[in-house]
N, C-alpha and C positions, 0 to 999 in steps of 0.2 A: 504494500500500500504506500503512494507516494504522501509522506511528509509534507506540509505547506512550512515554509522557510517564515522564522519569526522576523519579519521586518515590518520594523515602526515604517519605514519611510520606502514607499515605490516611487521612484522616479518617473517610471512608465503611466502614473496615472493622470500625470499634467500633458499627456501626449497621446490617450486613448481615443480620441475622434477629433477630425479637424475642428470645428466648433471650440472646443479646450484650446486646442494648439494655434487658433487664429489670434483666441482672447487672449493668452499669455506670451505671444508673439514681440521678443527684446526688440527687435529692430525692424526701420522700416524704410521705404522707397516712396516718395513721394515724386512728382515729377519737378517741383520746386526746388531738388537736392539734385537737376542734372543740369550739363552745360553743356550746348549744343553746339560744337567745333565746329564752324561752316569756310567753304574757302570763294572766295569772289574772283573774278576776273574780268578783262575788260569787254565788253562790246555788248552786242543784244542777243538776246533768243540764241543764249549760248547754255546748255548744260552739258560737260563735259567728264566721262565717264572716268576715274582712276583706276586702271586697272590691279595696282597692288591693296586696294581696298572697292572690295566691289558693296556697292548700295552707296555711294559716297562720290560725289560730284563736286567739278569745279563749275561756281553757277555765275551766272552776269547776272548784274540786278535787278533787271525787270524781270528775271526768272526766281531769283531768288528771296523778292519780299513776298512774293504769294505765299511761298514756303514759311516761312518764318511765320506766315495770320496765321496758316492751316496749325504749325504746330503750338503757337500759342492759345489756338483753340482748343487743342489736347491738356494745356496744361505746362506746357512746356515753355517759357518765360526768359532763357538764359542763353547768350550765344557767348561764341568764340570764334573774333574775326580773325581770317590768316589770306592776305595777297597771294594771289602767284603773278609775279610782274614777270612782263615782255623781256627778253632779252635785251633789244638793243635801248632799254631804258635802266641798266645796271652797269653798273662801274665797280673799279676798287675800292671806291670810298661811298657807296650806297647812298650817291648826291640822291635821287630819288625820293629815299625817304623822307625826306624834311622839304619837298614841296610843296606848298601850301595845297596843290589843287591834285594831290597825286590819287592814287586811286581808294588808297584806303581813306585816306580823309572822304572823299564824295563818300565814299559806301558809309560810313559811318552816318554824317547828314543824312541822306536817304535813307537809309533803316529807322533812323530815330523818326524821321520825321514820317515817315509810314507804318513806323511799330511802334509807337512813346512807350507804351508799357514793357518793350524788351529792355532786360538787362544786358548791356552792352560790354565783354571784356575786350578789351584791343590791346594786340600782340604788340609790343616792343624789342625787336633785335631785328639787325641790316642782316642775317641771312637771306631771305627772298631777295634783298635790294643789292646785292655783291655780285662782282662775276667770280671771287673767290670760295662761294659760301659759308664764310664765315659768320657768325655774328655779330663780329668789331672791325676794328678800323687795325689793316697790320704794316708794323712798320717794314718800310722799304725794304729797308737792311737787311733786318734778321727773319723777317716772316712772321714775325710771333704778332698776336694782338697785343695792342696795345690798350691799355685799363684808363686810363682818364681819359684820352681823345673820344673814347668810345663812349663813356659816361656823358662827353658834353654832346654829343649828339643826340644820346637816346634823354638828355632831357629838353631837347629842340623838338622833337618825335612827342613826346609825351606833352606839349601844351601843344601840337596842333592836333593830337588825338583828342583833348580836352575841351578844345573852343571848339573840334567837330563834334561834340556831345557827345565821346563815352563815359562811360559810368565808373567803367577799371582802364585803368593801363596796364598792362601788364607784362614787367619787362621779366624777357627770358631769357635772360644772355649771360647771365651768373657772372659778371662784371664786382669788381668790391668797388663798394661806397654809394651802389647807384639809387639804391631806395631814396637813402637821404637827399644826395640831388637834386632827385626827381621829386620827392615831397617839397623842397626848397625851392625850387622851381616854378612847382602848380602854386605854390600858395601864395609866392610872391607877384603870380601872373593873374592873380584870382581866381582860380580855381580850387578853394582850400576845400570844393567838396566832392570832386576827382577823389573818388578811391587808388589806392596800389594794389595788385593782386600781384604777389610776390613769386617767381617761379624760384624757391628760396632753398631747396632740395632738388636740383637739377643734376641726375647722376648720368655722366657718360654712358649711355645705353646703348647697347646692339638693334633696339626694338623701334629706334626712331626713321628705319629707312624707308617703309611705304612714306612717313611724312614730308619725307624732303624729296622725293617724286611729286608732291602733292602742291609742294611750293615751289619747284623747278629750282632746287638748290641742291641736287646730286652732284653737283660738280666740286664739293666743296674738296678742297686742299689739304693732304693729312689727315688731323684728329681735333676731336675738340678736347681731349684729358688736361691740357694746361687751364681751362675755366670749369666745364663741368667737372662734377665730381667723381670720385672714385667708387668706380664698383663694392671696392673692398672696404669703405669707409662709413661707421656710424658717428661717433662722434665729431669728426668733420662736418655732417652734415646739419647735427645742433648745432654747432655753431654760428655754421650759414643762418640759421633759423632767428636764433639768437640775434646776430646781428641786425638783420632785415625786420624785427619785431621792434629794435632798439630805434630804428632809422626811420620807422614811420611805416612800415606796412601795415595793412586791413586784414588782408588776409593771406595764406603764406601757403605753398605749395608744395607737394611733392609729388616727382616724375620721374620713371613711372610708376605704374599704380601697384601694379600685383607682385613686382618681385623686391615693393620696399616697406611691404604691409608693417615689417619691426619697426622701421622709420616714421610712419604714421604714425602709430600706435605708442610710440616713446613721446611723438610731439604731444598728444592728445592728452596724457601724463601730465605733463610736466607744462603746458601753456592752455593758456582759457582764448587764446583768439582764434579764429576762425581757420579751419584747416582744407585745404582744396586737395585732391588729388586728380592726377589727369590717366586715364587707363588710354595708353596711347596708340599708335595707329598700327604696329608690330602687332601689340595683343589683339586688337580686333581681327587684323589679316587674320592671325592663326585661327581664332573661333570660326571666321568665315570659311577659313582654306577647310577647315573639320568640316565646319557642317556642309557645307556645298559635296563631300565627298559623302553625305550620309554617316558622318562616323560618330556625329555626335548630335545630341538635342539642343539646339541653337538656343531656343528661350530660355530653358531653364538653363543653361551655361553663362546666357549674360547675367539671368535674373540672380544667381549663383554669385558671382562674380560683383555685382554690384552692391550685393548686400554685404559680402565680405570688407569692401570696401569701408562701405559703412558703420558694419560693426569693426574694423578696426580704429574709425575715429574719425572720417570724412564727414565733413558738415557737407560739399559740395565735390560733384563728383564728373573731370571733363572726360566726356566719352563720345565716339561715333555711333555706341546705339542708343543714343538718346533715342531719336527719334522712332527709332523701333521697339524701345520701348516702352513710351507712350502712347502706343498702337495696341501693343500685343498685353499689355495688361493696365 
């Protein structure tokens, strides 16, 4: 005769039928908690297919603010702008980006003034704008970037991202000193309510190359390991964190998402401001390259994934399936 085992406490019984497991469900997905990476480009009635991320388009603007109503219909409220600029409008010194009339400036205008209720993050680093793609400015000489020239640019970039009405700047260049800068900057130019959305955990990754197809900066030179960070590094990247917390950031990032869940999860510890992570265009491929083969269950993989995010300490989470997303549940 089987024995019934003396246990005060079953675990199993907080998880006996969905109904239980809904109500005591730790974490959640709202579509408020995504940010929707979109990429612009010039001309009309252009949607333009990527092929190292498929469902993921480079759109011109008249195609791409209908998108932006439809998904803020769903609920989804949060972008993330990224140029792919023309070739023969890049240089060594990424003069482009600091033209008043250049392309992301318009898209910015435009959006706001056809979406007001979208939250607007806009990228800050001259990769798109290089023919070296780098993110800074390199010296002749040695090749290396250089850290202040680069700094006074990207806070020329960030007050005309600001008078085009976004919401974040968001410089991604892993540059020291530039938060501060760039708060010093906006605020001096009147902008003191320009947020920074910090890319403040930016780890040299393997997983950013569908992205820079995405941006038409494959061509870039070398490495970036002299400004991003070490693979091999956690406390370096407190620091980063630290610093960029001290200098005025809003809210502070780490990239990418799934393989620096310890990294979140330390910041989340240890800081009350607001944590971003970006699950970037590598991670998608792969989900996509799976499921297109049948190998795996697409939804629940992102839905998976997102929520891990989550619970390891994302207030705010940049991803390509936002929008699918917000469709599929």
């Amino acid at each position: 005769m089987l024995e019934m085992l003396e246990l005060i406490h079953r675990l199993r019984r907080n998880r006996r039928n969905s109904t239980i497991r809904n109500l005591l469900q730790e974490t959640h997905i709202h579509p408020q908690h995504l940010v929707w990476p979109v990429f612009v480009l010039e001309g009309k009635n252009k949607k333009e297919p990527i092929p190292t991320m498929p469902g993921i388009y480079r759109w011109s603007l008249d195609l791409l603010i209908p998108e932006l109503k439809r998904a803020s219909k769903l609920g989804l409220n949060s972008i993330a702008l990224f140029p792919f600029i023309e070739v023969h409008l890049k240089d060594a010194s990424g003069t482009y980006a600091i033209n008043k009339d250049n392309l992301v400036t318009k898209a910015i205008q435009e959006i706001k003034n056809s979406c007001p209720g979208i939250c607007l993050f806009s990228d800050l680093a001259l990769d798109p704008f290089t023919t070296h793609g780098h993110d800074g400015l390199l010296d002749p000489k040695t090749g290396d970037v250089q850290n202040d020239p680069t700094v006074a640019v990207l806070t020329q970039m960030a007050v005309l991202h600001a008078l085009a009405g976004a919401d974040y700047v968001a410089p991604s260049d892993m540059m020291d000193g530039r938060v501060g800068a760039i708060r010093k900057t906006l605020d001096q130019n009147g902008f003191s309510q320009t947020g920074i959305m910090a890319y403040s955990a930016k780890y040299a990754s393997a997983f950013y190359g569908p992205f820079r197809e995405a941006v038409g900066s494959k061509q870039l030179q070398g490495d970036k390991k002299s400004y991003q960070l070490s693979i091999h590094n956690t406390r370096e990247a407190l620091r980063e964190v630290e610093a960029d917390i001290w200098e005025g950031a809003d809210i502070v990032m780490v990239k990418p998402a799934l393989s620096y869940l310890d990294i979140i999860s330390q910041l989340r510890q240890k800081y009350s401001v607001p944590i971003a992570s970006y699950n970037v265009s590598g991670e998608y491929a792969m989900v996509k390259a799976a499921a297109q083969q049948g190998w795996v269950d697409e939804k629940k993989m992102v839905n998976e994934i997102l929520i891990s995010l989550r619970r390891g300490g994302s207030d705010l989470i940049f991803t390509y399936h936002a929008m699918d997303y917000v469709q599929w549940f």
